[in-house]
Every structure is written in structure tokens, then in C-alpha cells.
C-alpha positions as CSV (number, residue, x, y, z in Angstrom):
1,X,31.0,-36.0,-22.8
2,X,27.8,-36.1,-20.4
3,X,25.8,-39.2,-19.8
4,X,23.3,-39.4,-22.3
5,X,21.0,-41.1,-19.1
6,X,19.8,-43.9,-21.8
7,X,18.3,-46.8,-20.4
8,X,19.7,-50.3,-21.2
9,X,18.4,-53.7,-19.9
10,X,21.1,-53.7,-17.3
11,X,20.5,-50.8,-15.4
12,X,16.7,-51.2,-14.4
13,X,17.5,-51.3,-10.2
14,X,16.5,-47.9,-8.7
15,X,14.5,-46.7,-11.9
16,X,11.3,-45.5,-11.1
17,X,8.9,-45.3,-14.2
18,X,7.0,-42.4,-14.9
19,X,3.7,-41.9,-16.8
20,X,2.1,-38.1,-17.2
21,X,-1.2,-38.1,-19.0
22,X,-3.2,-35.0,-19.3
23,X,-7.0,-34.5,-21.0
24,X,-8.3,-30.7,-21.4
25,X,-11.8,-30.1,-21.5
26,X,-13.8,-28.7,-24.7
27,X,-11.2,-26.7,-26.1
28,X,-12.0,-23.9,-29.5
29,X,-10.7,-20.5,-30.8
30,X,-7.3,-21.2,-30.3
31,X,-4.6,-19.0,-31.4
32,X,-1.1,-19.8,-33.5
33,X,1.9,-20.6,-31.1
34,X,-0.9,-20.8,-28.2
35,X,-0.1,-22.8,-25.3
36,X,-2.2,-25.2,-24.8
37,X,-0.2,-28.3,-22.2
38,X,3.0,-28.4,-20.4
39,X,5.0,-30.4,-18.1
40,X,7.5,-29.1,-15.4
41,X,10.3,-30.9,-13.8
42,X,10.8,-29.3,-10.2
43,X,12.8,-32.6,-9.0
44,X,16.5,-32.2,-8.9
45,X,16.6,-35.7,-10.3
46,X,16.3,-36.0,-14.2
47,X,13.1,-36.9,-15.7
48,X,14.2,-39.0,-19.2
49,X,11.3,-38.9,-21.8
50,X,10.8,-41.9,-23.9
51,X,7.9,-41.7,-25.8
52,X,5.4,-38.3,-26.0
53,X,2.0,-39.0,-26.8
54,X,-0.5,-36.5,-28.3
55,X,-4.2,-36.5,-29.7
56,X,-7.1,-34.3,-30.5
57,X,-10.6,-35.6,-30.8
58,X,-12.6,-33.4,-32.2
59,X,-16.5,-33.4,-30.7
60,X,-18.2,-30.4,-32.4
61,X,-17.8,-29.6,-36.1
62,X,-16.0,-26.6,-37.0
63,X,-17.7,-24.5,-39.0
64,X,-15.0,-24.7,-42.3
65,X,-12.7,-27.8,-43.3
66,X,-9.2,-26.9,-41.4
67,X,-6.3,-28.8,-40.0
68,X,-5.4,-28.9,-36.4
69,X,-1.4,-29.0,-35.7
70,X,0.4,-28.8,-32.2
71,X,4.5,-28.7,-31.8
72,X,6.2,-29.3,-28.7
73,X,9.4,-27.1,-27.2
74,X,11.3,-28.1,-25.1
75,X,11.8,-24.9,-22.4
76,X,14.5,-23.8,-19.5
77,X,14.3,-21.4,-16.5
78,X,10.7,-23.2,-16.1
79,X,10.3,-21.4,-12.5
80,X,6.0,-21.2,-12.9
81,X,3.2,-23.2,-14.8
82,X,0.8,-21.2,-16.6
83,X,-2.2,-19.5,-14.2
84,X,-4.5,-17.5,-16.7
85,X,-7.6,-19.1,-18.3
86,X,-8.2,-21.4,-15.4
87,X,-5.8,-24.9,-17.2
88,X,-6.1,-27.8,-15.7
89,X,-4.0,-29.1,-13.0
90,X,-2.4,-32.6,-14.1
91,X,-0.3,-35.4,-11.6
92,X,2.1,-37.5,-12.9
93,X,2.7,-40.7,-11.5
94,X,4.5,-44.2,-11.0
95,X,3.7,-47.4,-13.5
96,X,3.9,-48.6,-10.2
97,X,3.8,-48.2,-6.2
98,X,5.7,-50.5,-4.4
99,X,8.5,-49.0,-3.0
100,X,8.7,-45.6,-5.1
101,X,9.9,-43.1,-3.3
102,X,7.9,-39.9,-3.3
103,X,4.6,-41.6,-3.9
104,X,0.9,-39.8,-2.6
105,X,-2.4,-41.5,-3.0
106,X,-2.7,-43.6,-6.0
107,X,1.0,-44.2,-7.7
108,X,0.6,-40.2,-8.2
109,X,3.5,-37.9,-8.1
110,X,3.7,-34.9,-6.0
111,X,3.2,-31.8,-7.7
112,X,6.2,-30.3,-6.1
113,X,8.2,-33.2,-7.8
114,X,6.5,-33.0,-11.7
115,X,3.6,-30.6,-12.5
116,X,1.3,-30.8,-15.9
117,X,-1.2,-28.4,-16.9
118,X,-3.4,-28.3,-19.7
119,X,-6.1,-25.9,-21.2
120,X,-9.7,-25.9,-20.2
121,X,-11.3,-24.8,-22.1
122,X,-9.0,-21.6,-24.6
123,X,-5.2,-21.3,-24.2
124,X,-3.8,-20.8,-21.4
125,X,-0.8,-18.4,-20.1
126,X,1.1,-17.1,-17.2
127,X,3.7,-19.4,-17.1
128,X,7.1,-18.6,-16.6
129,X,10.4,-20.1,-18.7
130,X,12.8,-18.6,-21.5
131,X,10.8,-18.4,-24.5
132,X,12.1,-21.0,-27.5
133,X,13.2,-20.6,-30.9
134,X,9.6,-20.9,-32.8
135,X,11.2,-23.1,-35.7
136,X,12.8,-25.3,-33.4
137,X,10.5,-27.8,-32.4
138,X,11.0,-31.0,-30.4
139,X,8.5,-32.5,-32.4
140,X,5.4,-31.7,-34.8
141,X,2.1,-33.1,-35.4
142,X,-0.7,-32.3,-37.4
143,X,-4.2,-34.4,-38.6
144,X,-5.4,-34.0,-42.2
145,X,-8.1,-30.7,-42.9
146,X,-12.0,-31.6,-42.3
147,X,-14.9,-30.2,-40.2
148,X,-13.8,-32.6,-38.3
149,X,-10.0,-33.2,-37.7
150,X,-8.4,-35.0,-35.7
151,X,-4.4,-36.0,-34.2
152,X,-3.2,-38.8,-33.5
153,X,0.4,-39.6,-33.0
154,X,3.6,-40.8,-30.9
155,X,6.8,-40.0,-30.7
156,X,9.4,-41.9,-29.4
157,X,12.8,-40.3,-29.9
158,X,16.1,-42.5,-30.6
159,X,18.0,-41.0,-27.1
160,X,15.2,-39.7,-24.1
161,X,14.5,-35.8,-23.9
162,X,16.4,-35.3,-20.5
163,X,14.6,-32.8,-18.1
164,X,16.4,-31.4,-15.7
165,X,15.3,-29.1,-12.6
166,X,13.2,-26.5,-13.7
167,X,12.9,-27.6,-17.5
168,X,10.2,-29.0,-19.3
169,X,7.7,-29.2,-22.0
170,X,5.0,-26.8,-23.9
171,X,2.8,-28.0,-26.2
172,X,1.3,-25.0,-28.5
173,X,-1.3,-24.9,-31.4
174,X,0.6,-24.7,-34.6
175,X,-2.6,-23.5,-36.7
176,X,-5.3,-21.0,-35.8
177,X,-8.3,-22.8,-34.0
178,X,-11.8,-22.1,-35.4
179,X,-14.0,-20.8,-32.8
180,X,-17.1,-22.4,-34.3
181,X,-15.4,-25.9,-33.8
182,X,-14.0,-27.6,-30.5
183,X,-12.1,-31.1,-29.2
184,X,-10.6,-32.5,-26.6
185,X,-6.6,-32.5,-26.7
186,X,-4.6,-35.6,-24.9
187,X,-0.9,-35.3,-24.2
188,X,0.9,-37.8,-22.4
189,X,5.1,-38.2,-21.3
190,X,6.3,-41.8,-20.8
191,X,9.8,-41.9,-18.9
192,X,12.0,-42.6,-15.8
193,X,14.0,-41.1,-13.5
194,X,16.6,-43.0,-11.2
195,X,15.7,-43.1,-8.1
């Protein structure tokens, strides 16, 4: 059996922990199964996901009471992030600095080490990784219908979500946007990875 890479008390020498928050900008008109964030583990070390962390503030009223839903996959062969519709380009980085290896300016991550897009402003694409069984979620959540709805949860699953080279995360709308509505959508990953 493989090492499940949990993390007890006794093994916190040479763990580096690692935080990956992402904000989009106005986002609206966004289709079912859209993406809409990911995260990309290019380092050949394991990144071990703890908690995910997703919400959606809405700041203009759509124009009809709906619900707003995403669902996270988790994805292999992810070789490219996604390119079309200008998403946002997002750095991880350490809880803290001293003495991580890897480090740039600011506790962040190098983006050849853990890359994180998310939408700008409609759903974005291009990416490259073997598409996932639709009804096979990693996780699901969904705020309650309004003009203005809103998401606001955590997940924190009993064993991390490993990511190994080249795998990672896609976060996709699980309900039809309005277009006459908009919000801002946060998605974060808290983990570690041994140094």
C-alpha cells in the first residue's frame, strides 16, 4: 500500500506549508461545467491538500432568483493552464519564509513549482489535462437561489488530496450563470509538501 502522505504531529521537520488563494474579477454568463479556477502541481514533490476553500460574492443582482454551484475535479496529465479569455494568473506561497526552499519575493511560490488561474471576468479555457468523469466530483458546493446568491464553504477532507507532478484541480460552474447578474469567486488550497 502507498503512503497516504498524512501529516501527524511528529513529522512537522522539512514540511513546508502551502497556502494558494485566488480572487477573479466581476465574473457573469457563465456556462454549466465552465471552468472557472484551477491549480497545477508542476513540482515533482507532492502537494498534500488539507482544506479547499471556496466563495462567491455576488456584487450586481441578477436579473431572476437563481442558485450559484461550483464542483471541484481533481485532473491528470495537467501539462498547460488554461489561456483563452484572459484568467488570472495566481502564486501560491509559503505560511512562511524562513528557510523554504524555492521562495521569490514575498513567501510566493514560483510559478514553475505551483501555478493557479482563475477567470476574469467569463470562463476561461485552453488548458490542457484528461478530462474527468462529470459525476465524480472531489467536492460540491452550492449557495441557496436569490438575486443575489452567494457561496460560502470549506472543505477539509479526512486524508489530504495528494497532487502529484502535473495533476491538479479545476473548479467549474455547476449551474448556468445569468448574464444579467455578476460576483466575485474566491478559491483557496491549504496544504504542504515535504521539503
Amino acid at each position: 500500500m502507498r503512503h497516504n502522505l498524512a501529516l501527524p504531529d511528529s513529522a512537522l521537520d522539512g514540511v513546508e506549508g502551502v497556502v494558494a488563494p485566488m480572487v477573479s474579477g466581476l465574473i457573469t454568463g457563465i456556462a454549466l461545467d465552465a471552468d472557472v479556477a484551477a491549480i497545477r502541481n508542476l513540482d515533482p514533490r507532492p502537494l498534500c491538500i488539507r482544506r479547499m476553500r471556496i466563495r462567491f460574492m455576488p456584487t450586481t443582482a441578477f436579473g431572476a432568483a437563481q442558485a450559484v454551484g461550483f464542483h471541484i475535479h481533481k485532473v491528470y496529465g495537467f501539462t498547460a493552464v488554461h489561456t483563452i479569455n484572459s484568467p488570472k494568473s495566481c502564486q501560491a506561497h509559503h505560511h512562511y519564509q524562513g528557510g523554504m526552499a524555492g521562495t521569490a519575493v514575498g513567501d510566493r511560490i514560483a510559478l514553475t513549482s505551483i501555478s493557479g488561474v482563475i477567470a476574469a471576468t467569463g470562463a476561461m479555457s485552453g488548458a490542457t489535462y484528461t478530462t474527468p468523469d462529470a459525476d465524480e466530483p472531489e467536492h460540491f458546493a452550492v449557495g441557496v437561489a436569490g438575486l443575489l446568491p452567494s457561496v460560502d464553504d470549506d472543505y477539509e477532507p479526512g486524508l489530504p488530496v495528494v497532487l502529484e507532478q502535473d495533476t491538479g484541480l479545476v473548479v467549474q460552474c455547476s449551474l448556468l450563470m445569468g448574464a444579467s447578474g455578476a460576483g466575485r469567486l474566491f478559491f483557496a488550497i491549504d496544504g504542504y509538501r515535504f521539503g
